[in-house]
C-alpha positions, 0 to 999 in steps of 0.5 A, a space after each residue: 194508637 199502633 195496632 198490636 202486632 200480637 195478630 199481625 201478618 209480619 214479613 217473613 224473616 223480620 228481625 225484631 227485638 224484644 224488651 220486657 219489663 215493667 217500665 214504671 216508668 219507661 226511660 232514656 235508657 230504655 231508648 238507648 238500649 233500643 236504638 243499640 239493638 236497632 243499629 248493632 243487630 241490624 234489627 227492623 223493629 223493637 217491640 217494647 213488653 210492659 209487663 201488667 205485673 212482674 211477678 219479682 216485683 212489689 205491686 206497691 208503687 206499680 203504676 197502672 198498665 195503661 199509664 205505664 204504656 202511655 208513658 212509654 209511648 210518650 218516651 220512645 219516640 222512634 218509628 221503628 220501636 212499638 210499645 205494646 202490652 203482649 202480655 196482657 193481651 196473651 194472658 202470659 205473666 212469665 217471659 218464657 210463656 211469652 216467647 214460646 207464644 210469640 215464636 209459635 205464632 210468627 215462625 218465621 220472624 228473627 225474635 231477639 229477646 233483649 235486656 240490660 246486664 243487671 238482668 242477666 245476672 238475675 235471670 236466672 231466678 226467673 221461671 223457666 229461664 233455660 227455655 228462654 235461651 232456647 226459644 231466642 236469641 239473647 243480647 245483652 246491653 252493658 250497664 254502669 256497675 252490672 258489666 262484670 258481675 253478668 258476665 260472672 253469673 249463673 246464666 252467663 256460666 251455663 251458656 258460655 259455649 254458646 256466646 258469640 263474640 260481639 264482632 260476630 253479634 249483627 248476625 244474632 237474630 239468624 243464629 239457632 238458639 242457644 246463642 247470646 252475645 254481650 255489647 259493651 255501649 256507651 252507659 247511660 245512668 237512666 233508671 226507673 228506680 232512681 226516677 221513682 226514689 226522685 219522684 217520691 223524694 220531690 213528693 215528700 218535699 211538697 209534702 212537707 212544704 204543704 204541711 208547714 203552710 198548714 201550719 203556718 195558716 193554723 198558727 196564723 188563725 188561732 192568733 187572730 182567734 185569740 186577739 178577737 177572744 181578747 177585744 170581747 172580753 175588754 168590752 
C-alpha cells in the first residue's frame, strides 16, 4: 500500500489533481475523468479523496472506507493516480477544510481540485463552496446530461469572469485562483449510482430465486411428510 502523500515532501511546483467523492464505488468514469486531467492539464499525479462520509449523502448504503479505498485501488490501475483517505487522516469532513489544509501544507504544489459537471451544478450547496474557488484551481469534466445545466448554474454564473477558455486550460494548475475552466470530453455512462441500483437489482433476483428454492424444499418436504402420515396410517 503507497505511503500517504498528506506528510510527504513533494517537489516544488507539482502539479496535482485532486478528486473527491465517495467512490461507493470507485468506477471506469472515475479513471476517465482522471487520465483527461493528467493529459489536458499536464498534471503529474491525481490524488483520489474518498470521502469517510459525504455529509450530502445518506450513511445507508456507505460501504466502509477501507473497502471503498481498496476498490478504488483495485479500478484506478495507473502509476500516476494515488488513492488515498486525506480526509480521514486530516480529521476534515468539508472540501473546503481539506484544501485549505492541503495548500498550507505543501505551498509550493500546483493543487487543481477536479470533478464532474453534475458537481458543479450542486457546488454550491456545499459548505464554504466560494473559498474553494480561492483555494485552487478548478476543472470541470463534461457528463452525458450535466453539460448545460453546469454551465447554468449558481457557481459557474458567479465565477464567469473567471473562466479560462479550454485552448488556454493546460496552463490551470499555474493560474492564481479564482480560475476554472470546462472540458468537453468523450462521455463515459459509468456511475456509482447506477453500479449500486444493478448491484441491488442482481441482489434481489438472487433474493427471489433463494426464496423460491426454499419454497420449492419446503413444499417438497411437506409432501414426503404427508405421504409417510398417509402409509402410518394405513398400517
Amino acid at each position: 500500500m503507497p505511503a500517504s502523500p498528506v506528510g510527504a515532501r513533494l517537489t516544488p511546483r507539482r502539479r496535482v489533481g485532486l478528486l473527491g467523492g465517495s467512490f461507493n464505488p470507485a468506477h471506469e468514469g472515475h479513471l476517465h475523468i482522471s487520465r483527461a486531467a493528467l493529459a489536458k492539464l499536464r498534471l503529474d499525479q491525481v490524488w483520489w479523496l474518498v470521502s469517510p462520509q459525504n455529509p450530502l449523502k445518506p450513511v445507508r448504503g456507505m460501504a466502509a472506507l477501507a473497502t471503498r479505498v481498496r476498490i478504488a485501488r483495485a479500478v484506478a490501475r495507473h502509476p500516476r493516480i494515488r488513492v488515498t483517505a486525506i480526509e480521514s487522516e486530516l480529521g476534515t469532513t468539508y472540501t473546503a477544510d481539506t484544501l485549505d489544509l492541503l495548500t498550507a501544507r505543501h505551498p509550493d504544489v500546483r493543487f487543481v481540485w477536479l470533478m464532474g459537471a453534475d458537481n458543479l451544478i450542486q457546488i454550491s450547496r456545499w459548505r464554504d463552496w466560494r473559498a474553494i474557488f480561492g483555494l485552487v484551481p478548478v476543472a470541470v469534466f463534461a457528463r452525458p446530461t450535466y453539460s448545460l445545466p453546469a454551465l447554468a448554474s449558481v457557481a459557474a454564473r458567479r465565477f464567469a469572469q473567471a473562466r479560462i477558455s479550454e485552448t488556454a486550460a493546460g496552463a490551470l494548475a499555474d493560474a492564481r485562483p479564482p480560475a476554472w475552466a470546462f472540458f468537453h470530453i468523450r462521455s463515459h455512462a459509468a456511475s456509482a449510482t447506477a453500479i449500486r441500483a444493478r448491484r441491488s437489482a442482481q441482489d434481489g433476483a438472487k433474493d427471489k430465486d433463494l426464496i423460491k428454492e426454499n419454497r420449492r424444499k419446503i413444499g417438497a418436504t411437506r409432501t414426503t411428510t404427508a405421504k409417510t402420515r398417509r402409509k402410518t396410517k394405513g398400517r
